[in-house]
C-alpha positions as CSV (number, residue, x, y, z in Angstrom):
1,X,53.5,131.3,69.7
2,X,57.2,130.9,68.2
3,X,57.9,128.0,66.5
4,X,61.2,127.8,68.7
5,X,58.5,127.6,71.9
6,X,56.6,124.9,70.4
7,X,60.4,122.7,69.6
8,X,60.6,123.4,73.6
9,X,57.3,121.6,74.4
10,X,57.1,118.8,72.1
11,X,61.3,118.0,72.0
12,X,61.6,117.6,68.2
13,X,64.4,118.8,65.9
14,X,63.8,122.5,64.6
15,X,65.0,123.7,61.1
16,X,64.0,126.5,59.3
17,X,62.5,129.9,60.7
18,X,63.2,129.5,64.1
19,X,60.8,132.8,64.9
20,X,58.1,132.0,62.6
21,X,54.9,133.4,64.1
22,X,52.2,130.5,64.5
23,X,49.0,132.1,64.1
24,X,46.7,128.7,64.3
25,X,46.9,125.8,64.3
26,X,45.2,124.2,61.3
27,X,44.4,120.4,59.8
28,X,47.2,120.3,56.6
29,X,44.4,120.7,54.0
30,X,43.4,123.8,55.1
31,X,46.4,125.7,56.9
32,X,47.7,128.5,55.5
33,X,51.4,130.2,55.0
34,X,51.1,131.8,59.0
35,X,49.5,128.4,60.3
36,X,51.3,125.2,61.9
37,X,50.1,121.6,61.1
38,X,50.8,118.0,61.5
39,X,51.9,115.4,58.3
40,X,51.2,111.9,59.8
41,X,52.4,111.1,56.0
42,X,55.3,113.0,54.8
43,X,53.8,113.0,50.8
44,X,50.7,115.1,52.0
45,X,50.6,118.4,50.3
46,X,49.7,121.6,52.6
47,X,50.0,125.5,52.5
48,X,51.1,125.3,55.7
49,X,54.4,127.7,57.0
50,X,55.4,125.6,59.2
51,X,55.0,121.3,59.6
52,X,55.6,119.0,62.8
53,X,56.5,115.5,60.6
54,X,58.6,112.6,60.9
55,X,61.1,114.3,58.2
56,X,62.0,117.8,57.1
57,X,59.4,118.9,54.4
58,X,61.1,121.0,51.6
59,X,60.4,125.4,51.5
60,X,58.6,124.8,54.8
61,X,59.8,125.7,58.2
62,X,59.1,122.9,61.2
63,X,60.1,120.3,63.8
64,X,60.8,116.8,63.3
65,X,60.2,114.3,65.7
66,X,59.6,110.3,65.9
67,X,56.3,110.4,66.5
68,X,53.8,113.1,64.7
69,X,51.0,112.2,66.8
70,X,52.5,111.5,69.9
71,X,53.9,115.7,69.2
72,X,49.9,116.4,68.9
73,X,49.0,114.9,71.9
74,X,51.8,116.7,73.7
75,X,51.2,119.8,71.9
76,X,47.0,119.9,72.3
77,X,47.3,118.8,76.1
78,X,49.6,121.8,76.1
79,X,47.1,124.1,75.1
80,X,44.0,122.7,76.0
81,X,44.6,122.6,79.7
82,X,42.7,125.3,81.4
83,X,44.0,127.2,84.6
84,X,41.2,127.4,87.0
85,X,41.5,129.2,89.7
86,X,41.3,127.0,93.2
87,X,38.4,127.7,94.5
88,X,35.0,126.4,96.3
89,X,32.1,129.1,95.4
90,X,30.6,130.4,98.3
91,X,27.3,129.6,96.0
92,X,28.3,125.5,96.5
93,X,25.9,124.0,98.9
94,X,28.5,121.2,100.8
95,X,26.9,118.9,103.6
96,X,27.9,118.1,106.8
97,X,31.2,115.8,107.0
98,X,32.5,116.7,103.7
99,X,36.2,116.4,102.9
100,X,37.7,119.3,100.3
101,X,41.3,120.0,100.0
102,X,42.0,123.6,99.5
103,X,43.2,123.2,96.1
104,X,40.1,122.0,94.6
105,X,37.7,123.9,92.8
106,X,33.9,123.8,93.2
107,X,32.1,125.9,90.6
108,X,29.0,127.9,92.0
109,X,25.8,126.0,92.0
110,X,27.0,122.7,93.1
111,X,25.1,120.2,95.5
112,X,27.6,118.0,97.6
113,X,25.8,115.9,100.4
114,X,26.9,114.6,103.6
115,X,30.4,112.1,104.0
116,X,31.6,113.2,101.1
117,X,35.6,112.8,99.9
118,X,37.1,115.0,97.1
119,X,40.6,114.4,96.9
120,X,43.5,117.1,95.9
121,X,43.5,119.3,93.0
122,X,40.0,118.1,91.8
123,X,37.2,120.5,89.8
124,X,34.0,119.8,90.1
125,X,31.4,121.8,87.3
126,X,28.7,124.0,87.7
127,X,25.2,121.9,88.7
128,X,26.8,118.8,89.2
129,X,24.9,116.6,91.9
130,X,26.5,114.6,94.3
131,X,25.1,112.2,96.9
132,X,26.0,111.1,100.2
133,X,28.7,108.8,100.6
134,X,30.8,109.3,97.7
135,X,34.3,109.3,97.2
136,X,36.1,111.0,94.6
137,X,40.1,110.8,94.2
138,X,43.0,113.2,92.9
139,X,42.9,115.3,90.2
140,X,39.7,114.3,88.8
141,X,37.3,116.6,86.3
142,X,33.7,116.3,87.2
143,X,31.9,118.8,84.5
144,X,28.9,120.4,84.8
145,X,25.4,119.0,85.4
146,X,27.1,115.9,86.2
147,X,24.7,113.3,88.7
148,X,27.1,111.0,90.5
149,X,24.6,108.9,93.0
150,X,25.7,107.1,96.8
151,X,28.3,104.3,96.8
152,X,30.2,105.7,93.9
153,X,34.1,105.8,94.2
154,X,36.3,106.8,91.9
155,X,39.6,106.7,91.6
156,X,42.6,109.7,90.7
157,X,42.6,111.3,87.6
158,X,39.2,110.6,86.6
159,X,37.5,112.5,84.1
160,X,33.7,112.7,83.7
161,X,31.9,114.6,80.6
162,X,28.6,117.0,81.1
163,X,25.2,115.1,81.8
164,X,26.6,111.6,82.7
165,X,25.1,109.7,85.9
166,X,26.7,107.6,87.5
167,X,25.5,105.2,90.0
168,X,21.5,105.1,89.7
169,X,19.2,101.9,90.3
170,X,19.5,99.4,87.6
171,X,16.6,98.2,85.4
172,X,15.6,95.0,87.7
173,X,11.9,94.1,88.0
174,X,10.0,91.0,89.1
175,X,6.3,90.7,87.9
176,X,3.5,89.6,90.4
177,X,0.5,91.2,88.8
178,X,2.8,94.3,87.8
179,X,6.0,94.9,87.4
180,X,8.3,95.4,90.9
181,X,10.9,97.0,91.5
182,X,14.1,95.4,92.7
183,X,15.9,97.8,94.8
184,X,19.6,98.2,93.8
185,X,21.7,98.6,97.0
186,X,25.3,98.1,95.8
187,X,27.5,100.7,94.3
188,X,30.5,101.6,91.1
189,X,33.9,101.6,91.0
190,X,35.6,103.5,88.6
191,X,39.4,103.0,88.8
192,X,42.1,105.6,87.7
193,X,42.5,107.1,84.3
194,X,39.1,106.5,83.3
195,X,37.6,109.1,81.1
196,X,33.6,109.4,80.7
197,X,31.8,110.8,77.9
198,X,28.9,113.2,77.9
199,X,25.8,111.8,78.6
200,X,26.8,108.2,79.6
201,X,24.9,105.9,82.3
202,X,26.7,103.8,84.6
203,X,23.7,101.8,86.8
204,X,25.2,100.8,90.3
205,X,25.1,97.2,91.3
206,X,21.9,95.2,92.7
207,X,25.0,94.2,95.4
208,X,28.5,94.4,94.9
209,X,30.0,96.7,92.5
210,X,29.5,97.6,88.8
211,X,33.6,97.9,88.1
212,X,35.7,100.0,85.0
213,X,38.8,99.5,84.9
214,X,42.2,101.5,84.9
215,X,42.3,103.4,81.8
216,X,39.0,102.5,79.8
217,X,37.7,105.4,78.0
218,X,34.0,105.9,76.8
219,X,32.6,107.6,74.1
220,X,29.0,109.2,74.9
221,X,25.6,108.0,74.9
222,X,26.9,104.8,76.2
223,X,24.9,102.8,78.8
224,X,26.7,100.3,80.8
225,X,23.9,97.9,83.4
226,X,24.0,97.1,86.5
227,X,27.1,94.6,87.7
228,X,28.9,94.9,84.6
229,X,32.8,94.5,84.7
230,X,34.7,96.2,82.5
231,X,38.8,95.7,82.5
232,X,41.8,97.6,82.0
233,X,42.7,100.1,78.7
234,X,38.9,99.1,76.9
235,X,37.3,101.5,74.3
236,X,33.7,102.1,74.1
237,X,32.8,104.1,71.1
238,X,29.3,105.4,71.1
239,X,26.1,103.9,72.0
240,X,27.5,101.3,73.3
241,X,25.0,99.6,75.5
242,X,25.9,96.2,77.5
243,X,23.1,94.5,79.7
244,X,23.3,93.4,83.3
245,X,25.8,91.2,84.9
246,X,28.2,90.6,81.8
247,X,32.2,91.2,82.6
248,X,34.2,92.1,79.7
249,X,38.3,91.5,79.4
250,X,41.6,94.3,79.5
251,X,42.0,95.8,75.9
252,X,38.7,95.2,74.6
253,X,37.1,97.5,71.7
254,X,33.5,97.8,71.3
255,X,32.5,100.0,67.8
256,X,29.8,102.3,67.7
257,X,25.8,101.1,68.6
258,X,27.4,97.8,69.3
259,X,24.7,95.7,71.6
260,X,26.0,92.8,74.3
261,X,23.1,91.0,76.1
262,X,23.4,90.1,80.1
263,X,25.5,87.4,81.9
264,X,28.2,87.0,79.0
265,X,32.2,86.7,79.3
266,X,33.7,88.5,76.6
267,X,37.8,88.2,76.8
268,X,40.5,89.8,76.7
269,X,41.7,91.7,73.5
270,X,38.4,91.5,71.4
271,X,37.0,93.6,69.1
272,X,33.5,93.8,68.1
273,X,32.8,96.1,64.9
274,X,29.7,98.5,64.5
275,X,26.4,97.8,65.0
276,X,26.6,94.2,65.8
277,X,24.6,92.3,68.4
278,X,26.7,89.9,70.9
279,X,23.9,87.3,72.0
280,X,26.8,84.8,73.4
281,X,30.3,84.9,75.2
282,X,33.5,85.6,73.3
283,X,36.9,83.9,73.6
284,X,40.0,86.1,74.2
285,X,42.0,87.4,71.5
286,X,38.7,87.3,68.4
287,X,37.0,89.6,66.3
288,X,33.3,89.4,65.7
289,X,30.6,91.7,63.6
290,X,27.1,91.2,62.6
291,X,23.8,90.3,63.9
292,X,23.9,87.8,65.7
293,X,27.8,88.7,65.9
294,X,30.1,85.9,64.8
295,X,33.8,85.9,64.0
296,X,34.3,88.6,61.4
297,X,36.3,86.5,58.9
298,X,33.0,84.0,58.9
299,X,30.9,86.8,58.0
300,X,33.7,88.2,55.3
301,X,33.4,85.1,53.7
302,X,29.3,84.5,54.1
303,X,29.0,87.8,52.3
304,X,31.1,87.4,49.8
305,X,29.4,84.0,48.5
306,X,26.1,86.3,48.9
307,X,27.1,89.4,47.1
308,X,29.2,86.9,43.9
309,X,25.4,84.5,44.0
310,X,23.6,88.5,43.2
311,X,26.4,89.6,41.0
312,X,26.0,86.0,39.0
313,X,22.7,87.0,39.0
């Protein structure tokens, strides 16, 4: 591309070459003379040609606009989206009662069973598995080898990574001699804007719902139980795994491998750093770490005492 045709998509003041030839685009530290990259921070040194930044960079070519990143989002979305052709393979198998628009796209190799919605300009992936009775909305990505069991709905603009299930039993037993299980009959909701990692599990409810909220995103390899809640605009990062029963608030963040037993409230605008283990509910608006987690500047404070008592020492 032109740097003149990138100015066009991401609306940013052009100086310098305006026909300067991107070859790649390249992280700063790396990019070469032919290469475009990003300066989130103006004093970053690059070999880049040509910069998108916040100011004009001196001997370089570029775009400046308000917001680098915001550019890179606009930029990468740009490129990234692919344009597949609308389609349903003749080597789909669809069920009986099965609503498609014609301007979805099923990839050969797919398994849709009876009462079935799909809603407009939605792709499903190659192997993906879908039961009866499920209800997918608008412009929605299901990628391949997806499992998505009965009573799922999800909403528009939905987006779900390779080798995620959503909607299997939960883990519920009851022991008379050996272990029982406890059939799970209820289903998931998974509201618009969510985005699903790859392999991620999402149990469906014993009854009622399991519920994400609009706009949560999830990292993979999380597991999220049976009749869990989750609000609006959280962040999962990976391995995330919360037990049965326990509702989480809007605009939560839960670091990497971090652990929240069953039946707890946490609220709204937590954060809970990596690796830490929740054991009890948390109030809106804290940050916790550790194991058992308590509030982060507590365990700031414990470990400094501990580390000064060893340096003493």
């Amino acid at each position: 591309m032109r740097l003149s045709e990138v100015q066009k998509i991401v609306k940013g003041e052009l100086y310098g070459k305006k026909n300067f030839i991107i070859k790649k685009i390249a992280p700063h530290e790396y990019a070469k003379k032919n290469e475009l990259t990003f300066l989130f921070n103006p004093e970053y040194k690059t070999d880049a040609g040509a910069v998108i930044a916040a100011e004009k960079i001196k001997h370089k070519s570029g775009i400046v606009v308000k917001e680098p990143k915001r550019a890179m989002y606009i930029l990468l979305k740009f490129l990234a989206e692919k344009k597949k052709k609308k389609q349903i393979s003749p080597l789909a198998i669809i069920g009986r009662n099965v609503s498609i628009p014609k301007n979805c796209t099923i990839d050969p190799f797919v398994v849709i069973n009876d009462d079935v919605r799909i809603g407009a300009g939605t792709y499903i992936g190659a192997y993906s598995y879908i039961e009866e009775k499920v209800s997918i909305g608008k412009n929605c990505e299901i990628h391949p080898h997806t499992t998505i069991y009965r009573n799922t709905r999800l909403g528009n603009f939905v987006v779900v990574n390779s080798h995620s299930v959503i909607g299997k039993e939960g883990f519920g037993y009851f022991k008379q001699r050996r272990y029982k299980r406890i059939r799970h009959i209820g289903g998931v909701v998974i509201k618009d804007f969510v985005e699903i990692g790859g392999n991620v599990t999402i149990d469906r409810a014993t009854i009622g719902d399991t519920v994400i909220g609009e706009g949560t995103k999830i990292d993979n390899l999380v597991h999220i139980a049976h009749n869990v809640v989750i609000g609006k605009n959280c962040i999962l990062m990976g391995q995330v795994g919360i037990a049965g029963s326990t509702k989480i608030g809007d605009d939560v963040i839960l670091c990497g491998q971090v652990g929240i037993s069953d039946h707890l409230t946490i609220g709204d605008n937590v954060v809970v750093y990596a690796k830490s283990a929740v054991f009890k509910s948390i109030p809106g608006r804290e940050r916790y770490s550790g194991i058992p987690a308590r509030r982060h500047d507590t365990v700031l404070r414990a470990l400094a005492r501990l580390y000064q008592k060893y340096e003493e020492d």
